[in-house]
N, C-alpha and C positions, 0 to 999 in steps of 0.2 A: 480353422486355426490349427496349424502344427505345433505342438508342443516341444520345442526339444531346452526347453530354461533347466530342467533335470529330472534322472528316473525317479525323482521321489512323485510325480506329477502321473501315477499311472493310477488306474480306475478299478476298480474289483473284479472279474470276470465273473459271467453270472454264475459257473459252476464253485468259483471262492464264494459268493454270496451263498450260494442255496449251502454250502457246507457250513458257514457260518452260523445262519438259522436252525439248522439242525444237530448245531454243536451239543454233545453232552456237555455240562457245564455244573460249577460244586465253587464254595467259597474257597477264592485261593489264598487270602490270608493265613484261612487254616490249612493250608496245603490238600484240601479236598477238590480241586478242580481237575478232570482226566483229561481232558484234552489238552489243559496246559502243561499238564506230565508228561503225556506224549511228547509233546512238540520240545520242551527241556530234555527226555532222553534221544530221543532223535538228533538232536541239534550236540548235544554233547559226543553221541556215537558217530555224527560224520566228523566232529574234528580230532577226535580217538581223544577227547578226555573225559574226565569223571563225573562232571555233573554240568547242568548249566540252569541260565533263570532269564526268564522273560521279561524286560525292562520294555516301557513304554517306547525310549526315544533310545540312539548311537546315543547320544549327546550324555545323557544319563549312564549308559552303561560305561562311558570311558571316566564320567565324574565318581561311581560309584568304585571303580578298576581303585583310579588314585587313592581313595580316601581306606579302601581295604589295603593294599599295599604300604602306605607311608606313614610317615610319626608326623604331628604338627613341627611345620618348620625347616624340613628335610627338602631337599633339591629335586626337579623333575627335570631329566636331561631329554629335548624333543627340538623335533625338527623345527627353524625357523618357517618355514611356510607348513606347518602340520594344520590339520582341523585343533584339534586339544587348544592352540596356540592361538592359532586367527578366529576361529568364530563360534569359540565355548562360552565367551561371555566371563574370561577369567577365571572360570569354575576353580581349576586347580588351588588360586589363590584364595578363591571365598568358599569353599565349601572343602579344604583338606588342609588351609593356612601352609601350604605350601610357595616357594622359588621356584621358579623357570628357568632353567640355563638352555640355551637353542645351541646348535651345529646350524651349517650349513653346507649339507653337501647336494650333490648335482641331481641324482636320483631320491632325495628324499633319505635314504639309510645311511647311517654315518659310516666311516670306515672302520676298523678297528682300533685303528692310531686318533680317532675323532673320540670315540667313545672313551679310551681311555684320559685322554686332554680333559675330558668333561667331568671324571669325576671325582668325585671330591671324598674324602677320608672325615669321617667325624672326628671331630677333637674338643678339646677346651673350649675353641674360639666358633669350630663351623658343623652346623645340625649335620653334612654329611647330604650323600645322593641318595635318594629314596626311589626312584624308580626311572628304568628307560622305557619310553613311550615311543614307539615305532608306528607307519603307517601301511596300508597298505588296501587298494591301492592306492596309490596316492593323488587325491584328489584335485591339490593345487598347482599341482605341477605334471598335469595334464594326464592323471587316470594311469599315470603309470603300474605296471602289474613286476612286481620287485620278487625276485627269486628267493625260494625258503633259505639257501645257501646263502645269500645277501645277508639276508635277516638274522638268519644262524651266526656268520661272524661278528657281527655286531651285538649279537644276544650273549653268547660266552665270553666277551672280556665283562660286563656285566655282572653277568652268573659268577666269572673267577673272583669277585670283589662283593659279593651277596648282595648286587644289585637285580632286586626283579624286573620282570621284562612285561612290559602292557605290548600287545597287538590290536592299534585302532583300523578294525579290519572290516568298515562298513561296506565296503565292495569288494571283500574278501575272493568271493566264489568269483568274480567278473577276472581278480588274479589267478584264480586254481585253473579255469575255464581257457584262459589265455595263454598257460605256460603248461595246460598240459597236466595238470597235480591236484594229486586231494589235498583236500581241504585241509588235512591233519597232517602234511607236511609241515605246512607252517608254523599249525597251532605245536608243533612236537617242537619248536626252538623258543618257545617264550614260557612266560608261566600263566597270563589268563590273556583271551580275544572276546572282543567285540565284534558281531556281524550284523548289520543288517536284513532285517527281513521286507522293510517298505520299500525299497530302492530298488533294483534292477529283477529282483525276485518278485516285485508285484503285491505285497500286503499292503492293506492300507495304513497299519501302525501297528508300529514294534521293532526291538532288535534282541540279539539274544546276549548275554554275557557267558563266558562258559570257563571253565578253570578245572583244578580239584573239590574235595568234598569241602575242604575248611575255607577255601576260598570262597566257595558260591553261599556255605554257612555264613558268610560276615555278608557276603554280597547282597543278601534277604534282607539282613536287618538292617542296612543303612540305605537299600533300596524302601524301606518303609521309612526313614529317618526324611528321606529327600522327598516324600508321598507317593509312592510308588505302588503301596500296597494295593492290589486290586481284587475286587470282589470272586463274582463271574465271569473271568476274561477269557474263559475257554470260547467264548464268540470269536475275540481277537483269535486266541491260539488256535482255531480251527482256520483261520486264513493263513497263519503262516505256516502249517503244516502246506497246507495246500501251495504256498509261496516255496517249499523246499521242492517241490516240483518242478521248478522252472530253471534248474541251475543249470543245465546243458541248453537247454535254450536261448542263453545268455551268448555264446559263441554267434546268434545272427546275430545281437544287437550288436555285436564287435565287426563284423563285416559289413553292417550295415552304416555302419562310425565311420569304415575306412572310406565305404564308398560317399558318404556323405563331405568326407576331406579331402579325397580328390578329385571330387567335382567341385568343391568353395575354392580350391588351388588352382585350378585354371579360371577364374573369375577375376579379374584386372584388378590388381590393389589389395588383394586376401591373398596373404600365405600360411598355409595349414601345414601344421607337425603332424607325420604319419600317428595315428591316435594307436595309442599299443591294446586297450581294451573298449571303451563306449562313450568316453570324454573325447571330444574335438573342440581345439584350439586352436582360433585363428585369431590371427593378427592382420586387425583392417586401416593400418594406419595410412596404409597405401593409397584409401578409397578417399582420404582428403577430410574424415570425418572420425570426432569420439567416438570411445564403445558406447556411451549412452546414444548418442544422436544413431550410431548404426543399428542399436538394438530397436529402440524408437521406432526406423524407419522399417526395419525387418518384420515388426509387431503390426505395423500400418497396411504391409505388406500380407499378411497371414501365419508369421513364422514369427512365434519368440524364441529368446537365448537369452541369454546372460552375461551380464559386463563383467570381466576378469581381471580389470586391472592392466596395465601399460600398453593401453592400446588395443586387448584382446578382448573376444566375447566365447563364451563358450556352449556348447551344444551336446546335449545328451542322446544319444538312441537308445531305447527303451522300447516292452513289449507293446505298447501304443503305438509303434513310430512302424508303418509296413516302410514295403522298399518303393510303392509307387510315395509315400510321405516324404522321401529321401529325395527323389527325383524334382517332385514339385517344388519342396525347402529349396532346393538347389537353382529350379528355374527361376522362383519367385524371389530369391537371393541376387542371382547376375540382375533381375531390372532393377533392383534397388540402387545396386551400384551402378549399373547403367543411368 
């Protein structure tokens, strides 16, 4: 079976395991764990800010983002197609009693003429915008890898109205890797990011949050509000140390994306968007058949993916996926459709 449904679907290698088992490890509630120190000052020094904290899931660290930045009631300005928006589970609403106001612009980042539409002045009558939630890369709208410069104008109209700026940046490094840039380009226009460490980096769980000192102080304690607190997770943190080693490695799964979409684009009935980092989206409406019945038939086939909504299914390259995986996906793709 080919796995390309998503990079979260990758396997430990055995040199993360044995680092794992041989993790120094200390209760991190009390902040006595070193390996998880490490891996927080590590993770704070690639994106050049002040401190950072290891949260089990993305999901959590953009629920934990909102709930330190905003007052009960207050507005979250984010993309209609964001992760935060489509598949947090409402978090923002149930766990920050937060509004959602969406943009929609083409690339995912609003313009600066969008941001400013969006946001709102507290008064008598309305709580007022509490935070912009940016993504990147953007995962819905096919993995795109979105310029620190993009993010920056959209971040200072924001900043010029004391709006904070969240960065949902679980395949952060798949954008720095793609366009060229550290990591702390970006993180240097907003005021706290999320990154993952499970997804195209290879840990089997975890992501980091990272900000300033008072940030990541609140971040702690409403990370243990949500259960977050963990004992000995210097296990975990010794994989994703090990997971910060894969970040240039991420450029094959990006060439191994391209080559995996333009071999589905010459398949009669699949048209594939040049994929900008490890997301490929196609579109098989051509082939006579739903994304579920194609995915179905793909799975029957050897090869899963994932149904994307209007027609499309979607496919991840990841460090599980070599290039003879790409080749055969590809063969064993055209009989389906044949």
């Amino acid at each position: 079976m080919i796995d390309l449904r998503s990079d979260t679907v990758t396997k430990p290698s055995e040199e993360m395991r044995a680092a794992m088992a041989d993790a120094d490890v200390g209760d991190d509630v009390y902040e006595e764990d070193p390996t998880l120190a490490e891996l927080e000052s590590r993770a704070a020094e690639m994106l050049g800010m002040d401190a950072a904290l290891f949260v089990p899931s993305g999901t959590m660290g953009n629920q934990i983002a909102a709930r330190v930045h905003t007052e009960r009631g207050q507005e979250a300005v984010v993309d209609v197609q964001s992760h935060v928006y489509k598949w947090e589970l409402a978090g923002f609403a149930q766990h920050s009693e937060l509004q959602v106001r969406t943009f929609d612009a083409e690339r995912g980042v609003p313009t600066p003429e969008q941001v400013a539409d969006a946001l709102v002045d507290e008064d008598l009558h309305r709580a007022g915008t509490g935070l912009l939630c940016l993504e990147n890369t953007h995962n819905s709208r096919g993995g795109l890898a979105i310029a620190p410069e993009e993010l920056g104008a959209a971040a200072d109209v924001a900043h010029d109205h004391g709006v904070p700026v969240h960065l949902d940046g679980a395949r952060l490094f798949n954008a720095a890797v793609a366009l060229d840039e550290p990591a702390s380009a970006f993180a240097d226009v907003v005021d706290s990011v999320m990154f993952c460490l499970s997804k195209g980096l290879g840990a089997p769980v975890g992501s980091m949050l990272v900000g300033d000192e008072e940030f990541v102080a609140d971040a702690r304690r409403v990370r243990k509000l949500l259960g977050g607190g963990m004992r000995q997770a210097g296990v975990l943190g010794a994989a994703g140390l090990h997971a910060l080693e894969n970040v240039e490695r991420l450029a094959t799964d990006h060439e191994r994306a391209r080559l995996l979409a333009a071999g589905l684009d010459d398949v009669d009935g699949i048209a594939v968007q040049e994929p900008e980092t490890n997301i490929v989206v196609a579109d098989v409406t051509g082939t006579g058949m739903t994304e579920d019945a194609f995915a179905s038939a793909c799975e029957d086939a050897g090869v899963r993916c994932s149904g994307f909504g209007g027609g499309r299914v979607r496919l991840c390259t990841h460090l599980d996926v070599s290039r003879n995986d790409v080749d055969e996906a590809i063969a064993r793709i055209g009989d389906v459709v044949a």
